[in-house]
TORKOL-4160 file (C-alpha; in steps of 0.2 Angstrom, whole numbers, padded with zeros to 4 digits, m for minus):
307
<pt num="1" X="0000" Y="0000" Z="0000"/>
<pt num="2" X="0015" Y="0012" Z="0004"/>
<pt num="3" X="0027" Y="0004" Z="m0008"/>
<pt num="4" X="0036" Y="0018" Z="m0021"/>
<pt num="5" X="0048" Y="0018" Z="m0035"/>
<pt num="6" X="0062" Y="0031" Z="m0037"/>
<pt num="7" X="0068" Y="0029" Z="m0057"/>
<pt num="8" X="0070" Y="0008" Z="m0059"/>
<pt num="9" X="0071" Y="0003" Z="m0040"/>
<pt num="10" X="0056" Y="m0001" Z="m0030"/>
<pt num="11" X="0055" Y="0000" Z="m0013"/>
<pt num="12" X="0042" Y="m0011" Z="m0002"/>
<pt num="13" X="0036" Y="0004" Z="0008"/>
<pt num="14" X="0044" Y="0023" Z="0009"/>
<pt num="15" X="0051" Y="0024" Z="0026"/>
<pt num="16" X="0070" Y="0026" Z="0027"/>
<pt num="17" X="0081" Y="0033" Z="0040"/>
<pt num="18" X="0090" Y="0049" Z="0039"/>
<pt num="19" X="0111" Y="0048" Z="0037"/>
<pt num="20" X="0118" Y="0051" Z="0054"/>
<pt num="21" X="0104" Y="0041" Z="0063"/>
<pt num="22" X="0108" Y="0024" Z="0069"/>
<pt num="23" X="0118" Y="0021" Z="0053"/>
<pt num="24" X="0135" Y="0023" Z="0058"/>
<pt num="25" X="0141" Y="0006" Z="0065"/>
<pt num="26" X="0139" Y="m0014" Z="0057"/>
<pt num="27" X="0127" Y="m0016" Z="0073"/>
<pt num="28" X="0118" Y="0000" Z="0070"/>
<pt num="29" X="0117" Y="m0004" Z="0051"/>
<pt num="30" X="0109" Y="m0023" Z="0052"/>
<pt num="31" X="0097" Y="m0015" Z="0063"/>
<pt num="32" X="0089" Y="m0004" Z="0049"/>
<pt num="33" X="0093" Y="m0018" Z="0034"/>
<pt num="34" X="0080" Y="m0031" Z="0048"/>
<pt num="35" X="0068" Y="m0019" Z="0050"/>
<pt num="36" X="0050" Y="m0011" Z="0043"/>
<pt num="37" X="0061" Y="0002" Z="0032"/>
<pt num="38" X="0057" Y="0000" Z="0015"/>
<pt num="39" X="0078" Y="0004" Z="0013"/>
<pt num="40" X="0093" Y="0012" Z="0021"/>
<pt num="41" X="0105" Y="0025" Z="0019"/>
<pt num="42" X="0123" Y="0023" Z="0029"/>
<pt num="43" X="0131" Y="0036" Z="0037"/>
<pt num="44" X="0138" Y="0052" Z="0027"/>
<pt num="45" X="0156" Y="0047" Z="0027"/>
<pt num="46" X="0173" Y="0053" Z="0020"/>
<pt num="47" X="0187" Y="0046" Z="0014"/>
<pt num="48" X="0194" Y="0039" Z="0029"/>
<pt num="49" X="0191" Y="0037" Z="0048"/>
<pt num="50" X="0184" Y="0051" Z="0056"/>
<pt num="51" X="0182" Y="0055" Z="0074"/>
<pt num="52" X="0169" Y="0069" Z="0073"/>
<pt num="53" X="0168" Y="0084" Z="0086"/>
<pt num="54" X="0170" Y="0083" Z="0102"/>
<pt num="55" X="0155" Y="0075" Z="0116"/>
<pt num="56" X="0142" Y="0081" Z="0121"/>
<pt num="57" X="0136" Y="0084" Z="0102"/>
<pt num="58" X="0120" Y="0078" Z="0102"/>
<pt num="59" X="0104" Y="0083" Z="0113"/>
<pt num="60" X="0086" Y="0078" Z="0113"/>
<pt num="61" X="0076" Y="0092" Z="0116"/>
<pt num="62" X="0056" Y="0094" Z="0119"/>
<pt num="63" X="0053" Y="0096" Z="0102"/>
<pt num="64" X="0065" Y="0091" Z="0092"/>
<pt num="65" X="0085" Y="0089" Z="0094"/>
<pt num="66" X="0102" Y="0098" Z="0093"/>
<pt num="67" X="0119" Y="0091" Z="0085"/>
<pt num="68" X="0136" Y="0095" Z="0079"/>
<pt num="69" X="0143" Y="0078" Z="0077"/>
<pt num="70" X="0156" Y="0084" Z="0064"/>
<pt num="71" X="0153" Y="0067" Z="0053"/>
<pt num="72" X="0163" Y="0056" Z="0064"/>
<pt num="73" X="0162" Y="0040" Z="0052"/>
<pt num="74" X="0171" Y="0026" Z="0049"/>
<pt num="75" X="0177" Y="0028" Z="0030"/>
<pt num="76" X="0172" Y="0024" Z="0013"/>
<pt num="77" X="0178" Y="0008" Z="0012"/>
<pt num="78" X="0168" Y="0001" Z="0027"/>
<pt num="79" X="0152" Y="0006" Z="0022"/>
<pt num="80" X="0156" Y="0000" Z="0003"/>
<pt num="81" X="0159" Y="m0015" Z="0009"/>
<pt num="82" X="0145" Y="m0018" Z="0018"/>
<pt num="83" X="0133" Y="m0011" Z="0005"/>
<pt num="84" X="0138" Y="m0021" Z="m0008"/>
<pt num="85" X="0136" Y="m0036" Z="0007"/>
<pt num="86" X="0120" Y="m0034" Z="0008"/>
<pt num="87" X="0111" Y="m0024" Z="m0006"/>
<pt num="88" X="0102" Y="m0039" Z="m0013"/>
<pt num="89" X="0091" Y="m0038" Z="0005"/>
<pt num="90" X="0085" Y="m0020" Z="0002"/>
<pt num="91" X="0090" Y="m0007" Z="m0011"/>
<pt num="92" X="0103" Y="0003" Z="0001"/>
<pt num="93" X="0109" Y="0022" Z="m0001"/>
<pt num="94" X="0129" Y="0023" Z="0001"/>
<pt num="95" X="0129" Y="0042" Z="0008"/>
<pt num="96" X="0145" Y="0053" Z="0005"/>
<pt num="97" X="0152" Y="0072" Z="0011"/>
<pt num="98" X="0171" Y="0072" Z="0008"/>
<pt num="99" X="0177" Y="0088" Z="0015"/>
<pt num="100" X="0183" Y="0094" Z="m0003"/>
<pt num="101" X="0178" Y="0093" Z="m0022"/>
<pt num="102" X="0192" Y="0081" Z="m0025"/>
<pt num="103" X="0189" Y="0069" Z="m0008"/>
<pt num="104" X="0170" Y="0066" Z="m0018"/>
<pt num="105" X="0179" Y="0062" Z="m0034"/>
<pt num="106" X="0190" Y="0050" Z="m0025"/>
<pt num="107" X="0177" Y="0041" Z="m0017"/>
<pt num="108" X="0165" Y="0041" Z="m0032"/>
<pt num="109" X="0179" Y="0033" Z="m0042"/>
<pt num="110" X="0179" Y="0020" Z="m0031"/>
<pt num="111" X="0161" Y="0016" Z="m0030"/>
<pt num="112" X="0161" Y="0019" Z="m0050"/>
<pt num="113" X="0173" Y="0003" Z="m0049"/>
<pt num="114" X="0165" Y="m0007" Z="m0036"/>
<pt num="115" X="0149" Y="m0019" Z="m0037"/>
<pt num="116" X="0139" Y="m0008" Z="m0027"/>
<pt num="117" X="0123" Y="m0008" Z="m0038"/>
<pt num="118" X="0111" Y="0004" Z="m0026"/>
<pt num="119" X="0109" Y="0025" Z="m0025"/>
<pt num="120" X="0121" Y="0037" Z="m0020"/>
<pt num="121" X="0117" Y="0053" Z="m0007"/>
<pt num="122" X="0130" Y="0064" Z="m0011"/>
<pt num="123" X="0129" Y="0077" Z="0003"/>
<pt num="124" X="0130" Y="0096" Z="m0002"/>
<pt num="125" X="0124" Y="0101" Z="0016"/>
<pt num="126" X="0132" Y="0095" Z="0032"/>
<pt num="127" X="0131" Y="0112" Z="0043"/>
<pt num="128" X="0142" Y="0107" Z="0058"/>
<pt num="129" X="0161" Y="0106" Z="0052"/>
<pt num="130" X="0171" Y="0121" Z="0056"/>
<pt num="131" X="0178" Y="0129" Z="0044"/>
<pt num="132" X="0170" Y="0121" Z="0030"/>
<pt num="133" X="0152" Y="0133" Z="0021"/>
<pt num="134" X="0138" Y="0123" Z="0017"/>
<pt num="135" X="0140" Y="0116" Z="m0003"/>
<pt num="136" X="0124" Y="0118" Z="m0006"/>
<pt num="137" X="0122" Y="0138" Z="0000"/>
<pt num="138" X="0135" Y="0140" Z="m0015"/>
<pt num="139" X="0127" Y="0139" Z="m0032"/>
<pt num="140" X="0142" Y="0142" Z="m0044"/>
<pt num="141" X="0151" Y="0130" Z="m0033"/>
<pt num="142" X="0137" Y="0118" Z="m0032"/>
<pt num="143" X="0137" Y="0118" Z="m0051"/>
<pt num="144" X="0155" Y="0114" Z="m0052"/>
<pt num="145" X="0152" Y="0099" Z="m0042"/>
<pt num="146" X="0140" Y="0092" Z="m0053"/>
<pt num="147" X="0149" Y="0095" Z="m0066"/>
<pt num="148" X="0162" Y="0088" Z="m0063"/>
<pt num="149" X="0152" Y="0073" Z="m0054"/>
<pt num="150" X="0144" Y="0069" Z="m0068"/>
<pt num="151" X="0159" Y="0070" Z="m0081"/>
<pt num="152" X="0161" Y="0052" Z="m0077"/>
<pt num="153" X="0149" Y="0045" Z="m0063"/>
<pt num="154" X="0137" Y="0034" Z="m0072"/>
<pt num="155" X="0130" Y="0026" Z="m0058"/>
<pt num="156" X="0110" Y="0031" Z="m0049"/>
<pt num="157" X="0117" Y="0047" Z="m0040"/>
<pt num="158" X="0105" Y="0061" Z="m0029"/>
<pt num="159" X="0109" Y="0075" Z="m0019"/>
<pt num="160" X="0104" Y="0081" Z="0000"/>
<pt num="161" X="0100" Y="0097" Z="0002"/>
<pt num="162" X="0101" Y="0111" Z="0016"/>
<pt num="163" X="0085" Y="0120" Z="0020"/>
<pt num="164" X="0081" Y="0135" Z="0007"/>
<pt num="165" X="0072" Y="0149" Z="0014"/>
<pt num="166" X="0072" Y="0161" Z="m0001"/>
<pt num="167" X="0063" Y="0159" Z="m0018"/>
<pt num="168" X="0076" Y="0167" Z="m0028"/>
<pt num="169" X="0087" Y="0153" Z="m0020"/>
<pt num="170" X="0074" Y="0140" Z="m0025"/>
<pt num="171" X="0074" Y="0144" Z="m0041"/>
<pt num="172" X="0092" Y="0145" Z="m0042"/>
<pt num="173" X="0095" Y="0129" Z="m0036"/>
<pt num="174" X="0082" Y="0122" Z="m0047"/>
<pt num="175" X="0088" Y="0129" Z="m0060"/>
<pt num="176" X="0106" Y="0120" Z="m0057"/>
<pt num="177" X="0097" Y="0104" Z="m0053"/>
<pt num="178" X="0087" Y="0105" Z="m0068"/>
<pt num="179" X="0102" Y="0100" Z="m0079"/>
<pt num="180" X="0109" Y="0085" Z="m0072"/>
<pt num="181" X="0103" Y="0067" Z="m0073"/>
<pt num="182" X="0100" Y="0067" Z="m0054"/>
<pt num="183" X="0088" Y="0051" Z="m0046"/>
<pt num="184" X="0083" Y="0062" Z="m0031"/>
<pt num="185" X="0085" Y="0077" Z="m0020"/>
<pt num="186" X="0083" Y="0076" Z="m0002"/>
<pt num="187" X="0075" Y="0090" Z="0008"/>
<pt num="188" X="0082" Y="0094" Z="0020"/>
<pt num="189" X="0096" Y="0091" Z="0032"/>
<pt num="190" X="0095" Y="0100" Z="0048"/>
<pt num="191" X="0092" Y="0117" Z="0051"/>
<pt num="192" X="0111" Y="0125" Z="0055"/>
<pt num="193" X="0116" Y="0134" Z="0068"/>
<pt num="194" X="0102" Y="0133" Z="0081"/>
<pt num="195" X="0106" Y="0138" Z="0099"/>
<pt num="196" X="0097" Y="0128" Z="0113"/>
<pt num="197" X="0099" Y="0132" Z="0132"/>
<pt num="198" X="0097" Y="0124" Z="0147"/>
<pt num="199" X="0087" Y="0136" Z="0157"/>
<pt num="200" X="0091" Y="0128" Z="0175"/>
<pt num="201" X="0109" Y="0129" Z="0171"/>
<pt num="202" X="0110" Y="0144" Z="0159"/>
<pt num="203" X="0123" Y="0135" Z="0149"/>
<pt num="204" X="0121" Y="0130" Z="0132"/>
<pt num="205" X="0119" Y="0109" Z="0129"/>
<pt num="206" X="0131" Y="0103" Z="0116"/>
<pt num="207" X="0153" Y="0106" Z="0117"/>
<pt num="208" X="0155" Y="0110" Z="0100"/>
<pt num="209" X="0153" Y="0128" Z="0093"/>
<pt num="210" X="0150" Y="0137" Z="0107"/>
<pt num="211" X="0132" Y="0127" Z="0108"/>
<pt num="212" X="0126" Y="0129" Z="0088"/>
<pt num="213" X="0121" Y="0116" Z="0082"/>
<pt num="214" X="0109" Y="0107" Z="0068"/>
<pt num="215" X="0090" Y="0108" Z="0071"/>
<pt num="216" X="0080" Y="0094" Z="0068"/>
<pt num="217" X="0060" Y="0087" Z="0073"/>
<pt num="218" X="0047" Y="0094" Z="0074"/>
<pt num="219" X="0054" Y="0112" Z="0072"/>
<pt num="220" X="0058" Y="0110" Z="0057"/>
<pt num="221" X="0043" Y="0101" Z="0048"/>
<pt num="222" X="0036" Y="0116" Z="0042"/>
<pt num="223" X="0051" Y="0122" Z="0032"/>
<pt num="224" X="0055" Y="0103" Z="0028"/>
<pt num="225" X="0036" Y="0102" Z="0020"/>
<pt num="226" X="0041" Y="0120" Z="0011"/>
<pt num="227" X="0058" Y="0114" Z="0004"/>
<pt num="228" X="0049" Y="0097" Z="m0001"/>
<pt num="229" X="0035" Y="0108" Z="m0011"/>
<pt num="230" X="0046" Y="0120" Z="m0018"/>
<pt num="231" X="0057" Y="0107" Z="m0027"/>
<pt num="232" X="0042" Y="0096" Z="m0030"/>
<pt num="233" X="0035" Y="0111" Z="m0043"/>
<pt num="234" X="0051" Y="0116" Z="m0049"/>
<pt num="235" X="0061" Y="0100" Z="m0054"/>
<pt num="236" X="0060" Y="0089" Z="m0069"/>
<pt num="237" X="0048" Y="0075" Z="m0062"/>
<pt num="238" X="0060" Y="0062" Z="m0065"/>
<pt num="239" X="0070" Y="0068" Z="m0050"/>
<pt num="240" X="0061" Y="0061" Z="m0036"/>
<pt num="241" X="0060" Y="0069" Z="m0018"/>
<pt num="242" X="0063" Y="0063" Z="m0001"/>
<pt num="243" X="0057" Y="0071" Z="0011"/>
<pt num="244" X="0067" Y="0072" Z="0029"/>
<pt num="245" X="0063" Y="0084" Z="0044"/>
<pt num="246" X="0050" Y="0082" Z="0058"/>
<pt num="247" X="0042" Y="0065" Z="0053"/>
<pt num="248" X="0036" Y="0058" Z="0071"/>
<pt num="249" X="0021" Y="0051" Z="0065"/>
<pt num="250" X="0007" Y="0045" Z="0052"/>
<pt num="251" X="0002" Y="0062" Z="0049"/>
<pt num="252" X="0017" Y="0069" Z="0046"/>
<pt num="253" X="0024" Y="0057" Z="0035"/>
<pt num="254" X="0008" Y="0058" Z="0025"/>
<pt num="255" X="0009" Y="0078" Z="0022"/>
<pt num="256" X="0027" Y="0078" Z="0016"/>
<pt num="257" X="0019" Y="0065" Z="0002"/>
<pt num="258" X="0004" Y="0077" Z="m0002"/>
<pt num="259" X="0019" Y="0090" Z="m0006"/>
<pt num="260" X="0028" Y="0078" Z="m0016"/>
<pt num="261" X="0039" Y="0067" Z="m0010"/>
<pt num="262" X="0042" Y="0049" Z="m0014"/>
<pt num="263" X="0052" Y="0043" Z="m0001"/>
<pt num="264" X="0053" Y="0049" Z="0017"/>
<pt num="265" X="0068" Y="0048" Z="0030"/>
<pt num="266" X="0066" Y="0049" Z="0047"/>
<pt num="267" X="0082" Y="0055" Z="0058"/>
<pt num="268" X="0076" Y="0064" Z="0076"/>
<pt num="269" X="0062" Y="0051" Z="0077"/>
<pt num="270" X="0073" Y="0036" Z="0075"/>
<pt num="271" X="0085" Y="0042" Z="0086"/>
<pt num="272" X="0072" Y="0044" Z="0100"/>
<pt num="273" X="0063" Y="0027" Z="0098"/>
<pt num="274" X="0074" Y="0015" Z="0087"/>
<pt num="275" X="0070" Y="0004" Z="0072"/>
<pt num="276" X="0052" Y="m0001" Z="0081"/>
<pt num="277" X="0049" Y="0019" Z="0073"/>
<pt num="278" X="0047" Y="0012" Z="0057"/>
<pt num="279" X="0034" Y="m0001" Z="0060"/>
<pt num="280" X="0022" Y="0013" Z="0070"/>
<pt num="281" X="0023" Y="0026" Z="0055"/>
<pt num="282" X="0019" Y="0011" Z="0042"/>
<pt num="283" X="0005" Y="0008" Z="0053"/>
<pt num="284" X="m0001" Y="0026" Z="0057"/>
<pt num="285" X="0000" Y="0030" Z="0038"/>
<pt num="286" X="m0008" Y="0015" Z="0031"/>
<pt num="287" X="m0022" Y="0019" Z="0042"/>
<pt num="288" X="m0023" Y="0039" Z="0036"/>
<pt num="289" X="m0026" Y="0031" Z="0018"/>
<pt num="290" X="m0038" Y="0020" Z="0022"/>
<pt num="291" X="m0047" Y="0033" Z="0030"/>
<pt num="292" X="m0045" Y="0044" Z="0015"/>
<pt num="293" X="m0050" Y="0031" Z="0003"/>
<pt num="294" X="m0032" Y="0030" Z="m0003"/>
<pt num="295" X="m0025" Y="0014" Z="m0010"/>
<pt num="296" X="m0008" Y="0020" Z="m0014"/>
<pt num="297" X="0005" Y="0034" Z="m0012"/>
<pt num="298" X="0003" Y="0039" Z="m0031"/>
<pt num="299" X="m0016" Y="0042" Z="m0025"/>
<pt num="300" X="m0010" Y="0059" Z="m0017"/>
<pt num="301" X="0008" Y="0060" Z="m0018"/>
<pt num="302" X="0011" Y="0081" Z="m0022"/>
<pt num="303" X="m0006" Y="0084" Z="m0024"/>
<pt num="304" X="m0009" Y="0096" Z="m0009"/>
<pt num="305" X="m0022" Y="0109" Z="m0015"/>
<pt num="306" X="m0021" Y="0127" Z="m0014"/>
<pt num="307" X="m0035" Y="0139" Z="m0007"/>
């Protein structure tokens, strides 16, 4: 009833998690592969072993959550390895932010190479690394990458996107998007540089940054739900959406399909409840359709009506 296609592969249901959510580890990993997800996505990772930034970096907040985990990771090779281990159980996404253009080529010439027969989330949007801006708030530079991505990477490839909040900037990026064969974009990683505090201690809650960190949950549904809309109207419709940010439950899962996406990835959520997340949202959703006399996604997916 929830099952979806992005291009050629077909997923059983659209529930995924969101890279940098229980996805890091071989343990954390199996745990997704054995569950209700209709795939996977590993952690974003560089070329080699990476420690991240320094603990506490992640904090569960009342309505949502705070992070700078600095994409600590355990390399390319590792999470290769065991996508191309296990692929035939689910279609897996092999997530990937080198910290430069040429780290991205490195590693995409080695998945060009390998067996791995699945998608590729090419992150243009991790906010928490010091030092480093945000690809994906650079649209000449964005371009570059794709350009030179695409010179030789055959192989099914999306993007994950920071939150947008202008419509120039919309268009802009679309516009880039537009002209590559891309198989999805996902919207959107976490909203950057938030400031929670703890009011008893009147300190901030996370060591990294002075305290800034990534927003995500259910803060950020409504620009998630925006960004998902947005790019819905504005790209080619053979470049799928997944839509991540603020998806507890059934409800929220089925508006960001009304806006248009295909696919849905669930990252503060997951971290709060585990895998058993997955089987609660397929339920919750499925029954929202039944309700709305609704036999499958494709029934309402990006069909949200305007007043």
């Amino acid at each position: 009833m929830i099952s979806t296609q992005i291009k050629e592969f077909t997923f059983q249901n659209c529930l995924m998690n969101a890279s940098g959510a229980l996805c890091m580890t071989e343990k954390e990993l199996s745990a997704l592969l054995d569950s209700n997800s209709g795939s996977l996505v590993t952690k974003s990772c560089t070329m080699n072993y990476r420690e991240g930034n320094e603990s506490p970096r992640y904090f569960e907040t009342e309505l949502g959550s705070i992070n700078s985990m600095g994409l600590p990771n355990l390399g390319i090779e590792f999470y290769m390895k065991y996508s191309i281990e296990n692929q035939s159980e689910k279609p897996i996404f092999l997530s990937i932010a080198g910290l430069s253009l040429e780290e991205n080529i490195l590693m995409l010439e080695k998945i060009q190479d390998s067996s791995f027969i699945g998608l590729v989330e090419l992150n243009l949007s991790c906010p928490n690394i010091a030092g480093k801006p945000q690809t994906g708030y650079d649209f000449e530079r964005t371009n570059e990458v794709l350009e030179k991505v695409f010179s030789f990477y055959k192989k099914p490839l999306g993007v994950k996107l920071p939150p947008y909040f202008d419509e120039i900037h919309f268009n802009e990026m679309a516009s880039i998007l537009n002209k590559f064969p891309l198989y999805f974009v996902t919207c959107i990683n976490s909203v950057g540089n938030g400031l929670y505090i703890d009011f008893e201690t009147e300190s901030v809650v996370i060591k990294p940054k002075n305290g800034f960190g990534g927003i995500g949950g259910k803060y950020v549904k409504p620009v998630a739900l925006a960004n998902v809309r947005k790019f819905y109207t504005l790209l080619n419709k053979d470049i799928s959406i997944i839509g991540c940010g603020g998806i507890e439950n059934g409800q929220d899962a089925f508006e960001h399909i009304l806006c248009g996406a295909s696919m849905l990835q669930i990252g503060t959520q997951l971290m709060k409840e585990g895998v058993s997340v997955f089987d609660r949202i397929h339920t919750e959703l499925q029954d929202i359709m039944i309700h709305k006399n609704y036999n499958s996604i494709a029934d309402f997916k990006g069909k949200l009506m305007n007043l």
